[in-house]
matplotlib code that plots the C-alpha trace (Angstrom):
import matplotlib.pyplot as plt

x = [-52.6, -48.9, -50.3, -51.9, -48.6, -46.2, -48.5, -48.2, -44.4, -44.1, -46.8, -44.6, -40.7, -42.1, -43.8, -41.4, -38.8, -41.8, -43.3, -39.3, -39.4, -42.3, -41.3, -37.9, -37.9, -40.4, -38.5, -38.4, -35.0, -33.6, -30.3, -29.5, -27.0, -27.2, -27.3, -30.2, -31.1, -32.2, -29.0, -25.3, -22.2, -19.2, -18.7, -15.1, -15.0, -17.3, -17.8, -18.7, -20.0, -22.4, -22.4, -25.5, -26.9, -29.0, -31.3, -35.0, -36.2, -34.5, -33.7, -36.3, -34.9, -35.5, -33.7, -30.8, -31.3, -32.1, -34.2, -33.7, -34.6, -32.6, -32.9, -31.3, -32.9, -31.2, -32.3, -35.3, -36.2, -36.4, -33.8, -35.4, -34.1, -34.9, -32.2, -31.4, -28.4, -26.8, -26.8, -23.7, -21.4, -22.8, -23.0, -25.6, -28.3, -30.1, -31.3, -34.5, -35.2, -38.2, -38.3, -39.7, -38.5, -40.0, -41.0, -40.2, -40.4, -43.0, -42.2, -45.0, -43.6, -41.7, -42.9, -41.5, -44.4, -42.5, -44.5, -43.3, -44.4, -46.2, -48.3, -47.1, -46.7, -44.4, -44.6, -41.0, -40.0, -37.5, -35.1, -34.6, -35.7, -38.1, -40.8, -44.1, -47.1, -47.7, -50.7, -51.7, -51.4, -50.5, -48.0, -47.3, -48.1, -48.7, -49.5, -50.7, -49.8, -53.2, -54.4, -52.3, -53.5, -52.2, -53.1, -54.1, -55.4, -58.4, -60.8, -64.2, -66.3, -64.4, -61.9, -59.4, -59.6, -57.8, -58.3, -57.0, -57.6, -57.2, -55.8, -55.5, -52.2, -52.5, -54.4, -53.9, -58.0, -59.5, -61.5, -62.6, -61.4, -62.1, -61.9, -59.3, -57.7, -54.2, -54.0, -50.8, -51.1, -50.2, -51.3, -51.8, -53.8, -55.6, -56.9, -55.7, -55.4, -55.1, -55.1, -56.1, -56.4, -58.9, -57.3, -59.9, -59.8, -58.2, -59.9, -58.7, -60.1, -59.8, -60.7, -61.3, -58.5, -60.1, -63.5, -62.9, -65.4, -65.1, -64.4, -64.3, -63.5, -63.5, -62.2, -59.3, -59.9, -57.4, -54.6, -52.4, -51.5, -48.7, -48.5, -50.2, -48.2, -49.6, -47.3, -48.2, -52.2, -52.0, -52.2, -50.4, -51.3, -48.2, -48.6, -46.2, -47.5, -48.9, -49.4, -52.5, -53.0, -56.1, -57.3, -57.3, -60.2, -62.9, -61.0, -61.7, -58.7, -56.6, -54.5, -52.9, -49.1, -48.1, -44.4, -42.0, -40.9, -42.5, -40.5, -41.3, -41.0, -39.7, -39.3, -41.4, -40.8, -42.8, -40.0, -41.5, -39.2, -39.8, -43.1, -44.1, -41.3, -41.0, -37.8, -37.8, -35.4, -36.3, -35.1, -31.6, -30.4, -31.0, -32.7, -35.1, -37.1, -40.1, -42.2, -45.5, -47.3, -46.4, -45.1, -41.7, -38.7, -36.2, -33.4, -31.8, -28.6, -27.8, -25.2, -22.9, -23.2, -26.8, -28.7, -29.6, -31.2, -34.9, -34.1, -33.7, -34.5, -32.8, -33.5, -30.4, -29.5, -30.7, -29.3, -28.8, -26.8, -25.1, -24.3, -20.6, -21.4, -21.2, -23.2, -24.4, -25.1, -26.9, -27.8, -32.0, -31.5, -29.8, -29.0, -25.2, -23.1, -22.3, -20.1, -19.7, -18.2, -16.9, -18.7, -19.1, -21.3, -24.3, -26.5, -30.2, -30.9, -30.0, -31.6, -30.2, -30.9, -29.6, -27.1, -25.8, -26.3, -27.0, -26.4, -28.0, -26.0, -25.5, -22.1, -22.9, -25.3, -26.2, -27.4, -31.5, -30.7, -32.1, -29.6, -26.6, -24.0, -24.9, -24.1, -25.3, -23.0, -23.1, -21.3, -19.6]
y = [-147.8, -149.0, -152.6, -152.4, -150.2, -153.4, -155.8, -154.0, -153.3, -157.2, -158.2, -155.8, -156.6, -160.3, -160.0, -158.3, -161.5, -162.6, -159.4, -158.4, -161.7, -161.4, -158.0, -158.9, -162.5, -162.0, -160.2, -161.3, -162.6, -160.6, -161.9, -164.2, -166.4, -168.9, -166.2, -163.8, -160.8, -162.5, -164.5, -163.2, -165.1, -165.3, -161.6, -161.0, -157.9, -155.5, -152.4, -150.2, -149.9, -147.6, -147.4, -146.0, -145.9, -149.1, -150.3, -151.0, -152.0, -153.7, -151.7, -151.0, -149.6, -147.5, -147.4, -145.8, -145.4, -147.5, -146.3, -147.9, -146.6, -146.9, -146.3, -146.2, -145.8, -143.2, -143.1, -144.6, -142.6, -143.5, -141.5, -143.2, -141.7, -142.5, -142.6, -142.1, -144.4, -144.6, -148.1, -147.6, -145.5, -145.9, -141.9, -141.0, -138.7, -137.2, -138.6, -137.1, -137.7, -138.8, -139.5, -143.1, -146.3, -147.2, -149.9, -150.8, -147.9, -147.5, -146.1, -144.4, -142.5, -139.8, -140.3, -142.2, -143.8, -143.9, -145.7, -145.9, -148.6, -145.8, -145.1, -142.3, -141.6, -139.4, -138.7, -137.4, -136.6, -139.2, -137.5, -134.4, -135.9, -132.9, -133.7, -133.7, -134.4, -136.2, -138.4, -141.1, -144.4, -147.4, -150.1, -152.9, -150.2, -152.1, -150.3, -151.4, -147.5, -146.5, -147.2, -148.1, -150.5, -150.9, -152.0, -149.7, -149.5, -146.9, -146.4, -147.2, -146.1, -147.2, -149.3, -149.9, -151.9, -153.7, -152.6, -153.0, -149.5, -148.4, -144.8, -143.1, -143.1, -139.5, -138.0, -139.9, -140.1, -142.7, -145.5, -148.4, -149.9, -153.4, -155.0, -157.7, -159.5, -159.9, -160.2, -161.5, -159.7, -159.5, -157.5, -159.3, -158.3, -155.2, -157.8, -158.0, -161.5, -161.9, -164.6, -163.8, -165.7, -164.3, -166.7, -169.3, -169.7, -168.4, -167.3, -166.2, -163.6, -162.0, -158.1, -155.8, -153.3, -150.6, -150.8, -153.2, -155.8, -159.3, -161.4, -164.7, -166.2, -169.0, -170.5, -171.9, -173.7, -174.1, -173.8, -170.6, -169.2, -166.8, -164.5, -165.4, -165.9, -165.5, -166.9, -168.7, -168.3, -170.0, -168.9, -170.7, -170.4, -172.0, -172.7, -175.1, -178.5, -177.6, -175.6, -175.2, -174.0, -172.2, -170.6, -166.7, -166.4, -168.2, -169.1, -173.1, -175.4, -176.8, -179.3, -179.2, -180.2, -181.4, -180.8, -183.6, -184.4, -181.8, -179.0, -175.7, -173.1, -169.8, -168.3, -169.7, -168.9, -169.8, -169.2, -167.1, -169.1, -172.4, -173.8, -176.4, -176.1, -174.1, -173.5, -172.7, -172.9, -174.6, -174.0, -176.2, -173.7, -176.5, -175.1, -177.6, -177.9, -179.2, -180.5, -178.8, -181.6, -184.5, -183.2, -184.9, -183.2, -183.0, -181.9, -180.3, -178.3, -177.8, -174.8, -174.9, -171.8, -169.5, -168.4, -165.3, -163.8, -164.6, -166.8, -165.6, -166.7, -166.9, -168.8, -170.8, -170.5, -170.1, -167.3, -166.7, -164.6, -165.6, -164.2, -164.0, -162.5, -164.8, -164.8, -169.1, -169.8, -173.0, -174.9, -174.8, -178.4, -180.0, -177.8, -177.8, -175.0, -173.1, -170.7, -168.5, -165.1, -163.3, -159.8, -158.2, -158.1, -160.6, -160.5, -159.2, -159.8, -160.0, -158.3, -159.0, -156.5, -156.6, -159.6, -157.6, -158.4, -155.6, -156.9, -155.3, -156.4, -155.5, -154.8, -157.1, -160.4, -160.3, -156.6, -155.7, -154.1, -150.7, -150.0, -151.6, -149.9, -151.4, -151.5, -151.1, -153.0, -153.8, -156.8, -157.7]
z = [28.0, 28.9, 28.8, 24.9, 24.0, 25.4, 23.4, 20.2, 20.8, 21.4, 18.0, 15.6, 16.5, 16.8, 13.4, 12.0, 10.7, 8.5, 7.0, 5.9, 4.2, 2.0, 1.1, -0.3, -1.5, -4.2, -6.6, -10.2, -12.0, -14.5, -15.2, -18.7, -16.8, -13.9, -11.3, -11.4, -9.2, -6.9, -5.8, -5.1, -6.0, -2.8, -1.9, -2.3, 0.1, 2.7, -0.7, 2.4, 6.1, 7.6, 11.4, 13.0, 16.6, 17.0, 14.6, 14.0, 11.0, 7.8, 4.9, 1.9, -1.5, -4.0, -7.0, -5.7, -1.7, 1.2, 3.5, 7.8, 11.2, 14.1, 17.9, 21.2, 24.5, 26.9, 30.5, 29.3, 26.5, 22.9, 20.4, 16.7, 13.6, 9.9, 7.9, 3.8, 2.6, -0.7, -1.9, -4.2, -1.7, 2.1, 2.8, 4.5, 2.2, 5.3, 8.8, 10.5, 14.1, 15.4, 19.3, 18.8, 17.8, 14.2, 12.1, 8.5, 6.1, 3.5, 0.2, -1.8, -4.9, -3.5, -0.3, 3.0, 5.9, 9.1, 12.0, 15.3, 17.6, 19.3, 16.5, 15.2, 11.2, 9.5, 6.2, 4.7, 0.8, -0.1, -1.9, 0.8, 3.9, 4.0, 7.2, 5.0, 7.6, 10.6, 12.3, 14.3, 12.1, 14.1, 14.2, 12.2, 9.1, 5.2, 2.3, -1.4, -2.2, -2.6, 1.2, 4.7, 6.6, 10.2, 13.8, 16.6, 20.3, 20.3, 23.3, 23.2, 25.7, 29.0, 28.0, 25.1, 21.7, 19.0, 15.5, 11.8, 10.8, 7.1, 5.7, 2.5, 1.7, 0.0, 2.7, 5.8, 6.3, 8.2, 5.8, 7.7, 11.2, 12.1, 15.7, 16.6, 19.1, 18.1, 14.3, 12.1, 8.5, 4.9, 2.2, -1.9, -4.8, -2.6, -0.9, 3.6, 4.8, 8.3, 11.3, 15.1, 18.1, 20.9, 23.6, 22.9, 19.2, 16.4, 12.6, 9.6, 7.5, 4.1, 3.5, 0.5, 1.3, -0.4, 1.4, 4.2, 3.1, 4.0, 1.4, 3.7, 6.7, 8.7, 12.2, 12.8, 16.2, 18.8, 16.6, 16.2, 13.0, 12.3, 9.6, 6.2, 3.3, 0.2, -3.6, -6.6, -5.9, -2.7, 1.2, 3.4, 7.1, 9.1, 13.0, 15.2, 13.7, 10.5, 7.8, 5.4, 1.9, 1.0, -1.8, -1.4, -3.4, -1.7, 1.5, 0.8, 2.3, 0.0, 2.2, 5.6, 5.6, 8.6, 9.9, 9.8, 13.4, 15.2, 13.6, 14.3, 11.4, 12.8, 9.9, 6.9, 3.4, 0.1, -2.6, -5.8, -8.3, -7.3, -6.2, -4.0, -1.2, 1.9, 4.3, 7.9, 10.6, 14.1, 17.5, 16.9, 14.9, 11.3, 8.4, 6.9, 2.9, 3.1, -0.2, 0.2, -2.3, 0.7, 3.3, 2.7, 4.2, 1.4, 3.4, 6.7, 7.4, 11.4, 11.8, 14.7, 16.0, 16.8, 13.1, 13.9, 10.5, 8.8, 6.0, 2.6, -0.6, -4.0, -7.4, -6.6, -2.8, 0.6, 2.5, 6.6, 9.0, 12.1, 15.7, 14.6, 12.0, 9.1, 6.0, 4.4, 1.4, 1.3, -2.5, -3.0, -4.1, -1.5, 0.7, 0.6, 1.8, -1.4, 0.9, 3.6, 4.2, 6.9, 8.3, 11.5, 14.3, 15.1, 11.3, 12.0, 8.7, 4.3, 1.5, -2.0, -4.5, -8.0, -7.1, -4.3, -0.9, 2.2, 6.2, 9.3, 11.7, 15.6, 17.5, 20.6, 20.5, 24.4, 23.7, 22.0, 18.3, 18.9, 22.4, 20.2, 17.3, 14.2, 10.9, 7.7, 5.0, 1.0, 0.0, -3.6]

ax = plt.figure().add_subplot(projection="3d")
ax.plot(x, y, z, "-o")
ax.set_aspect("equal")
plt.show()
């Protein structure tokens, strides 16, 4: 049981980077002028700073509040908390403890999914932090706000099992499970696309969230994909030397774009406003845009100290943290620095929202992020 538990802590906090960046960078400009919502001009201060006990997720928003768990271990037991932020002023709404350390929060109306990398759920109200229900999910939790999909170690018979299991959101009822190896997900059109690798070979697969059905699927050889993005009608499945484009619908290949020079995207990104690029960052620490139609590299920018952040993406910029604690702004179209700005503590990771930018960032680099102070901070 300890051994499955390890490999699904591992899968989620290693997953993480990717599913945070396909939740937040696909928001929809609203702004007349050059800069939309989904960029931010040079901050001219810190508005405010939150500081909280470790942290373990990145922030999701509602219209008003931020939603984030954090965590410390003491003498070897987890301490997680979910915690209610106002985006305007920093105060804290309400925190709830919960014992484990959690994953990205869920919001479903008035309703908060906490799951812990344990596999517990709690269910809270939003607004007064209020514990509504709790149950046995599974880690790695996504949600299309009629059903949860998530992954989980059952037992059958003697020994214990990989699945995608599925919930109603409402009710928390079992729908449909589905055995795995060791699956990378994402969740489009109430349809699960996922990739998994049995040690041999890997496959990819598309499901009916509602009912579980498959849609289509197909192997993938000896090659190992990360997690599926999906933008613009396209899925891209990115791996270490490649990455292919297939259409969601039918599951036929597209193309397969190979990586200039052997790059290896950490952290890819299909931007929503802009088709027909993707950015990554390798292990040099450069941040590279590639041209999905020939695979051109358009340009690179190598920082001289550790990036530290997933990438994220803007209508006009590209946008990373760094371990002392700076936030770059780098042009789409040539990648330029457009600025930088002075924060504090090693960036985990960036969320704009309404031209504002939030940082998660950790007091000490050399230390994990859910045994380190860290802080919660608005920019403007």
């Amino acid at each position: 049981m300890m051994k499955n538990n390890s490999k699904v802590f591992l899968y989620a906090f290693r997953q993480m980077t990717i599913s945070i960046l396909i939740t937040f960078v696909l928001a929809l400009a609203a702004c007349s002028n050059s800069l939309t919502n989904n960029d931010m001009k040079k901050p001219e201060n810190i508005v405010w700073m939150t500081t909280i006990d470790g942290v373990s997720t990145s922030p999701v928003f509602t219209q008003d509040n931020l939603y984030i768990g954090s965590g410390e271990f003491d003498a070897g037991n987890s301490m997680g908390k979910l915690l209610s932020i106002n985006s305007s002023s920093g105060q804290i709404n309400w925190s709830s403890s919960i014992g484990e350390v959690i994953e990205t929060p869920i919001i479903i109306g008035e309703k908060v999914y906490v799951n812990s990398i344990n596999g517990g759920s709690h269910l809270f109200n939003n607004m007064t932090g209020e514990k509504v229900n709790h149950f046995i999910l599974g880690a790695k939790a996504l949600s299309n706000g009629e059903m949860i999909i998530a992954i989980r170690d059952l037992l059958e018979g003697d020994s214990f099992g990989t699945y995608i299991v599925a919930f109603d959101a409402r009710s928390g009822e079992e729908k449909w499970k589905q055995p795995v190896s060791n699956p990378s997900m994402t969740l489009s059109d109430n349809v699960l696309f996922f990739s998994d690798f049995n040690g041999q070979e890997s496959s990819i697969h598309a499901l009916e969230a509602i009912s579980g059905d498959e849609k289509w699927s197909f192997s993938g050889g000896n090659t190992i994909y990360g997690t599926p993005v999906v933008e613009k009608g396209i899925l891209l499945l990115p791996s270490s030397e490649l990455v292919v484009t297939v259409d969601p619908k039918d599951g036929k290949e597209i193309k397969r774009i190979t990586i200039p020079n052997n790059m290896t995207p950490q952290s890819l990104v299909y931007p929503a406003s802009k088709e027909g690029f993707f950015y990554f960052t390798d292990d040099l620490n450069t941040i590279h845009a590639v041209d999905v139609n020939n695979s051109n590299k358009l340009w690179s920018y190598t920082f001289t100290g550790s990036v530290t952040s997933p990438l994220s993406i803007g209508d006009e910029n590209v946008y990373f943290g760094t371990e002392d604690g700076k936030v770059v702004a780098l042009s789409r179209n040539d990648g330029k620095q457009e600025w930088e700005f002075q924060t504090k503590g090693t960036i985990q990771s960036i969320t704009i929202k309404d031209g504002r930018g939030f940082v998660v960032a950790t007091k000490s680099a050399s230390q994990s992020s859910i045994d380190n102070e860290s802080y919660v901070m608005a920019l403007k």
